[in-house]
C-alpha positions in Angstrom: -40.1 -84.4 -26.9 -36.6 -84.3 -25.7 -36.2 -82.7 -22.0 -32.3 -81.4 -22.7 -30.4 -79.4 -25.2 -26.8 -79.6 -26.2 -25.6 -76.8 -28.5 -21.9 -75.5 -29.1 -20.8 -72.8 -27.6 -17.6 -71.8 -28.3 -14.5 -73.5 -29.4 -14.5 -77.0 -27.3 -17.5 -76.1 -25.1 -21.1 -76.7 -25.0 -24.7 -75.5 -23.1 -26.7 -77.7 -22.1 -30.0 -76.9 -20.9 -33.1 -79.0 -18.9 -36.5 -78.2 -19.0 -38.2 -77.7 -15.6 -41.1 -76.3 -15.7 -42.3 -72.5 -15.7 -41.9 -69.7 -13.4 -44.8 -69.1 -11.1 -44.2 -65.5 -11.6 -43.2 -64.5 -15.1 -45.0 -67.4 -17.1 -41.5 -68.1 -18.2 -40.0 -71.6 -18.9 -37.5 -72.8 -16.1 -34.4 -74.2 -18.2 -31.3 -75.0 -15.8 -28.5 -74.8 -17.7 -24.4 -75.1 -17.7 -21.3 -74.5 -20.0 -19.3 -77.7 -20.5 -15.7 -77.9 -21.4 -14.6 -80.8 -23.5 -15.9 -83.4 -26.1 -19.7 -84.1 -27.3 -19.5 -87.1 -25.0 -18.6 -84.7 -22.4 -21.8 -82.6 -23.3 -24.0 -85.7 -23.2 -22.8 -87.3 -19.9 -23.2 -83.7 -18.3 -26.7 -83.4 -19.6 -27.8 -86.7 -18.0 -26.2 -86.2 -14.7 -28.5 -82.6 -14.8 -31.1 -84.4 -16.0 -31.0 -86.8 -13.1 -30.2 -84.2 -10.6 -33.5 -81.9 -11.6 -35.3 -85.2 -11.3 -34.2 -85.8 -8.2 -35.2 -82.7 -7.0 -38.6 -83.1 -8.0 -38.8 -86.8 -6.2 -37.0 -85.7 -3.0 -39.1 -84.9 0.2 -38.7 -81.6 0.1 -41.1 -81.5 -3.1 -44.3 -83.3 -0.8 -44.0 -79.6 0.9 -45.1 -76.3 -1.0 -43.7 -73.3 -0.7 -46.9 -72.3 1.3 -46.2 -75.3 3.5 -42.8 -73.6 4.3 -43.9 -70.0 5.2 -47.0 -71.2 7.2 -44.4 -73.5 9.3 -42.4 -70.5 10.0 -45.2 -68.7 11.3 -46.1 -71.2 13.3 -42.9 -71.8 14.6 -41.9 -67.6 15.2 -45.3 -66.6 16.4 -44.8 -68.0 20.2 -41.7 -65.9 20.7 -42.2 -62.4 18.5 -44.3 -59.2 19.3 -47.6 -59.5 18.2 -47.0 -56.2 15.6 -43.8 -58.4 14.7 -45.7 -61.4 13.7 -48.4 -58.8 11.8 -45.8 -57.3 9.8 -44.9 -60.9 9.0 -48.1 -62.2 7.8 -48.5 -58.6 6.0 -45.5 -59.2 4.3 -46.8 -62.3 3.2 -49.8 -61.8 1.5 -47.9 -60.2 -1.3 -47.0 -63.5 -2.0 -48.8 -65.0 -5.3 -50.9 -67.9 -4.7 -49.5 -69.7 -7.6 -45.8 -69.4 -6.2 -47.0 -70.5 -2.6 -48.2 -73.9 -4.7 -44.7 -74.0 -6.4 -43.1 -77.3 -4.8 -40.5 -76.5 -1.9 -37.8 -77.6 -4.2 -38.3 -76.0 -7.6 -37.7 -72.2 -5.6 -34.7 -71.1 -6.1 -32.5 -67.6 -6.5 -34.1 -67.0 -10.3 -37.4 -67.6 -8.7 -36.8 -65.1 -5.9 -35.6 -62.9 -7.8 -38.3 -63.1 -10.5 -40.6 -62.4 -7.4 -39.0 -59.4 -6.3 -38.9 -57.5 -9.6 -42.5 -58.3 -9.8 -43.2 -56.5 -6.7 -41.0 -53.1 -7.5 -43.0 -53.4 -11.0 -46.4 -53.5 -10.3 -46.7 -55.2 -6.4 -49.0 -52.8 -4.9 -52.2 -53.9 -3.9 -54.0 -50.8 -3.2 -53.5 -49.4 -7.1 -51.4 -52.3 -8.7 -48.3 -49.8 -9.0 -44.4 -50.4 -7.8 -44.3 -51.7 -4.1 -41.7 -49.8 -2.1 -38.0 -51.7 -2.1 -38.3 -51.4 1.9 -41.7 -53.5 1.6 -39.9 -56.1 -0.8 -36.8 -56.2 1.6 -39.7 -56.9 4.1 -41.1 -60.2 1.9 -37.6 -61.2 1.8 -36.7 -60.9 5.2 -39.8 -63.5 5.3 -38.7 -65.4 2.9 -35.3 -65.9 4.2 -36.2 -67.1 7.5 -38.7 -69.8 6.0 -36.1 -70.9 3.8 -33.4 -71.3 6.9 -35.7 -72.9 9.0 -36.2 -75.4 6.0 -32.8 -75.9 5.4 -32.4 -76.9 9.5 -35.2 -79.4 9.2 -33.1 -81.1 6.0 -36.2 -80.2 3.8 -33.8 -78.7 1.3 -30.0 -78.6 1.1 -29.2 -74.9 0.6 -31.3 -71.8 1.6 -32.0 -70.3 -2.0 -32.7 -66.2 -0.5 -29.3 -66.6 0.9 -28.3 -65.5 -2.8 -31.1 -64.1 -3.9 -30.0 -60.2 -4.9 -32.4 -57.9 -2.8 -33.3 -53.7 -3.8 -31.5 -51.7 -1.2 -34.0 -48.9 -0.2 -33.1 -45.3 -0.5 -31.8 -44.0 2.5 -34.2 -42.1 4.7 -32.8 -38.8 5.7 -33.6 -36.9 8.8 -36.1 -34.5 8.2 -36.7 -32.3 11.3 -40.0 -30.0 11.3 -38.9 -26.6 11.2 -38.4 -24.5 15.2 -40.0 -21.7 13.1 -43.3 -23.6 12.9 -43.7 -25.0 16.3 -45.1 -22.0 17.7 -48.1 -22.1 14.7 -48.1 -25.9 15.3 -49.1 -25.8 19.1 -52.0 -23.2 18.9 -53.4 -25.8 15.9 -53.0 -28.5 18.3 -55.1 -26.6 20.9 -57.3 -25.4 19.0 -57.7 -29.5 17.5 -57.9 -31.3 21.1 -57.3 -29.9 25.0 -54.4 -32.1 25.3 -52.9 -32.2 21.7 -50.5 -29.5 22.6 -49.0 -31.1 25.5 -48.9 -34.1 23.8 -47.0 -32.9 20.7 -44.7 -30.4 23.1 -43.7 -33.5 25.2 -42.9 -35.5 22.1 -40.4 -32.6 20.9 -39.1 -32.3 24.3 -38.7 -36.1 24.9 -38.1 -37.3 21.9 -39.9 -40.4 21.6 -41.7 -42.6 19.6 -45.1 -42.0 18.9 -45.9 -45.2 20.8 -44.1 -44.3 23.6 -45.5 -41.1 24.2 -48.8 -42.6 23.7 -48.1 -44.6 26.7 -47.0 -42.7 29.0 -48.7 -43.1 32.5 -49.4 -40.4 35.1 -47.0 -42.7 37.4 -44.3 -42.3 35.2 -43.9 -38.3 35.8 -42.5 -37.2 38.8 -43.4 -33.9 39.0 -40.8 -32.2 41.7 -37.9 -33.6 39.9 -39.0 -32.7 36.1 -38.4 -36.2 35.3 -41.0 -38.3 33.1 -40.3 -41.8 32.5 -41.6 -43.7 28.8 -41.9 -47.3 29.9 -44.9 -48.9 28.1 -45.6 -48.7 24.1 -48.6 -48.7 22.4 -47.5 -51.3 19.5 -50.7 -52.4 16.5 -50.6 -56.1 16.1 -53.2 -58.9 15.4 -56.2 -57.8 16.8 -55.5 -54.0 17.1 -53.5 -51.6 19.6 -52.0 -53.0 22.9 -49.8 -52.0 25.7 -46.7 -53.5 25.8 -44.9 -52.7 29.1 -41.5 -52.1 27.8 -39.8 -50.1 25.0 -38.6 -50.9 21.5 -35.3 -51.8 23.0 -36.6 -53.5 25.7 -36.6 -51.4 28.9 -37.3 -48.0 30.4 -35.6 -44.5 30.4 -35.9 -41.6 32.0 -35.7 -37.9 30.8 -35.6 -34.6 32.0 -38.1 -32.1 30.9 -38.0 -28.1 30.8 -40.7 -26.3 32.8 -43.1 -25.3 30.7 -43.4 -28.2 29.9 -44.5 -29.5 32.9 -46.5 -26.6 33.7 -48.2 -27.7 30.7 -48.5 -31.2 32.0 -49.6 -29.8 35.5 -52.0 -28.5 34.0 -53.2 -31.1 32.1 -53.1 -33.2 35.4 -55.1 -30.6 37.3 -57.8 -31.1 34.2 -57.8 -35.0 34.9 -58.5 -34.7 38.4 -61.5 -32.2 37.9 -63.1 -34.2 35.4 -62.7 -37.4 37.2 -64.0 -36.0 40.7 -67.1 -34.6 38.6 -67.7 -38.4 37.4 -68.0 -39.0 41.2 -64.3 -41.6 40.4 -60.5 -40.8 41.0 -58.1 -40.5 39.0 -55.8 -43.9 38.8 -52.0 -43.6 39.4 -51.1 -45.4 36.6 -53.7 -43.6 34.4 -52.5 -42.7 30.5 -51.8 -39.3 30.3 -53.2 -38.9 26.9 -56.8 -40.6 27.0 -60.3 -39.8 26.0 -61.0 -41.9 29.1 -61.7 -40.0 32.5 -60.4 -43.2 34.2 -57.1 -42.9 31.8 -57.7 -46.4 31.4 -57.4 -46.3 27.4 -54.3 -44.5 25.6 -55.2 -42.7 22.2 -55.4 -44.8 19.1 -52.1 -43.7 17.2 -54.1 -43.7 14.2 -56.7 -40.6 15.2 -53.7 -38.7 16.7 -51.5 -38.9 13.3 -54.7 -37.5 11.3 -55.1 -35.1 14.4 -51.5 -34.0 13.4 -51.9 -33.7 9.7 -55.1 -31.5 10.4 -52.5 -29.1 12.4 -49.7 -29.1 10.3 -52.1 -28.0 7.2 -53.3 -25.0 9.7 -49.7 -24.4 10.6 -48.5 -24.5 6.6 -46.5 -27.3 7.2 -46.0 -29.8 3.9 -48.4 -32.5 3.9 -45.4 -35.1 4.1 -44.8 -33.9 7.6 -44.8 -36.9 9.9 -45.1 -37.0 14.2 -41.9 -39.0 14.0 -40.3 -35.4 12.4 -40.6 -33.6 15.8 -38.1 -36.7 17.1 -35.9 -35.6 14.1 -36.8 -32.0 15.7 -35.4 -32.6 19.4 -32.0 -34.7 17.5 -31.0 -32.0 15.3 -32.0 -29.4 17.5 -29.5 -31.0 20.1 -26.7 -31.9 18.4 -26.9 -28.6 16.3 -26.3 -26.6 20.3 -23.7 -29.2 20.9 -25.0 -31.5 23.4 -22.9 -34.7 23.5 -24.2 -37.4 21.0 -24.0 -39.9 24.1 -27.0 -37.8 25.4 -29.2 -37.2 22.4 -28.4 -41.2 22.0 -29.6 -42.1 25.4 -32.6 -39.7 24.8 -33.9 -41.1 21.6 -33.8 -44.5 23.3 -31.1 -46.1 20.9 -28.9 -48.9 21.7 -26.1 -47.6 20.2 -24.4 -44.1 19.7 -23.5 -44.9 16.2 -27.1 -45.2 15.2 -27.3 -41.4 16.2 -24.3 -40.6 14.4 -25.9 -42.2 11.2 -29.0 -40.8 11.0 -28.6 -37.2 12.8 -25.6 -35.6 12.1 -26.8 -33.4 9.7 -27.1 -29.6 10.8 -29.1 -26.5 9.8 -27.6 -24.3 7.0 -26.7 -21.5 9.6 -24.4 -24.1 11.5 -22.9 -24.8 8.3 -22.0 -22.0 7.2 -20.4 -21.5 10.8 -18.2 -24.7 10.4 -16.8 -22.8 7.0 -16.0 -19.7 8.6 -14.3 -22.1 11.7 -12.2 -23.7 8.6 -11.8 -20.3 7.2 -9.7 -19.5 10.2 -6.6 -21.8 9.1 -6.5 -19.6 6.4 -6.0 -16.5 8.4 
């Protein structure tokens, strides 16, 4: 059976397609095709310069490598120099992978076969119930995907990197979504009411503004009590293995903030609590104990993970929705801040980002009320 098709298509031109195979993902035949301008001799030399070219594909190195063979190599390579969470969001990313794609030979992926991939996933890639997989989790793959196809194309195992092309879902913009002031009140007599030191910690992280791992991390040595200063240096980060303390920040270093009194007095407290129960254990309390610890040698931060269903057991008490997340009280503190007209510089250098224009993207919306007071300012032209 013949391999290639010529048929006419058009006045003076002609398709010609090759057969190649099937997709690993759709069952679909592979058939590489082109538009020709000219005569049927035209057509014909066309078809077997394609014909050679998808042959040569198929003989060339690259093909004694599977796509498997690819990814696994850019694990291996990446793993020495990323975070550990890093490279387990990597090999996360990966197993939504099909088997029978990571066989496909290294040169028969291209954009179509990306592509097919990623519609796949938004259709039905979830593993849990088999329904749509997020378009953030498919840009994740890709992310993936790219990098294994880059670091191919350095080595010379193929010539082009096909997910430079391949079209990738944008995901829905994520929009700040602060817990309401009204609630916080509610929240923190849940909170103390759930755990002795659930309060502090969920006032702190409103105050503070940090990440849940960085909060989670914070060390008695990094408060300095007379001055009202605290200082979030380590994060508790989930990679291979489970939770670990990684002694700097998501972007790399340490910052310092100042905190209101009650606050403190609610770490004083707190602090006061740690010293009793360590003396009655016949043991001191460390320095460089975690503030938030089941341990009365502070030597073991919270798991994330108990403190976020902690939360969501508070904010059901406290009639928050369901969908309320720890990282809203960050939202909280940014709003909050920008909405009393503290410099964006300052709420930037709080939330611990790199650049002010990352503030400016995701928190410069404002409560209704300061809305309405930016009409009435605009009203004033009018006057």
């Amino acid at each position: 059976m013949s391999r290639g098709h010529i048929d006419p298509h058009g006045d003076g031109k002609w398709r010609i397609r090759v057969s190649a195979g099937s997709d690993p993902i759709t069952g679909k035949r592979h058939q590489p095709n082109k538009v020709i301008t000219g005569t049927r001799d035209d057509a014909e030399r066309a078809l077997t310069a394609l014909l050679a070219e998808v042959d040569a594909g198929r003989r060339s190195g690259s093909n004694e490598k599977t796509f498997g063979d690819v990814l696994d190599a850019f694990l291996d390579h990446k793993t020495l120099s990323v975070e550990a969470s890093t490279a387990a969001t990597w090999h996360h990313s990966l197993a939504y992978i099909p088997a029978k794609l990571r066989d496909l030979p290294l040169g028969r992926v291209d954009v179509e076969t990306l592509e097919a991939l990623y519609a796949h996933l938004l259709r039905k890639g979830s593993k849990r119930n088999g329904g749509p997989l997020s378009a953030s989790s498919v840009r994740n793959v890709h992310v993936v995907i790219y990098g294994a196809l880059e670091l191919a194309r350095r080595r010379k195992w193929v010539a082009v990197n096909a997910a430079a092309d391949a079209e990738v879902p944008a995901p829905p913009r994520r929009l700040p979504s602060p817990a309401p002031t009204d609630a916080i009140p509610l929240l923190l007599a849940a909170a103390a009411a759930e755990h002795h030191a659930l309060a502090t910690y969920l006032q702190v992280t409103i105050c503070a503004g940090g990440r849940r791992g960085e909060i989670h991390g914070l060390r008695w040595s990094g408060i300095d009590f007379p001055r009202g200063l605290v200082v979030l240096r380590d994060t508790i980060v989930h990679g291979t293995g489970g939770w670990k303390v990684k002694p700097y920040t998501k972007t790399g270093g340490q910052r310092t903030i100042h905190l209101d009194p009650g606050t403190f007095e609610r770490l004083q407290t707190l602090h006061d609590r740690a010293v009793t129960d360590a003396l009655a254990c016949e043991t001191a309390l460390p320095a460089d104990g975690f503030v938030f610890t089941d341990s009365v040698t502070g030597d073991r931060p919270w798991n994330p993970n108990t403190t976020a269903a902690r939360f969501k057991r508070c904010c059901a008490k406290a009639g928050l929705p369901g969908t309320t997340r720890l990282h809203d009280l960050r939202h909280l503190m940014a709003t909050h801040l920008i909405d009393q007209g503290v410099p964006i510089p300052v709420v930037s250098a709080r939330l611990g980002h790199t650049q002010n224009s990352t503030t400016l993207d995701i928190y410069t919306g404002r409560v209704a009320a300061s809305d309405a007071a930016a009409g009435e300012v605009m009203g004033h032209l009018f006057d």
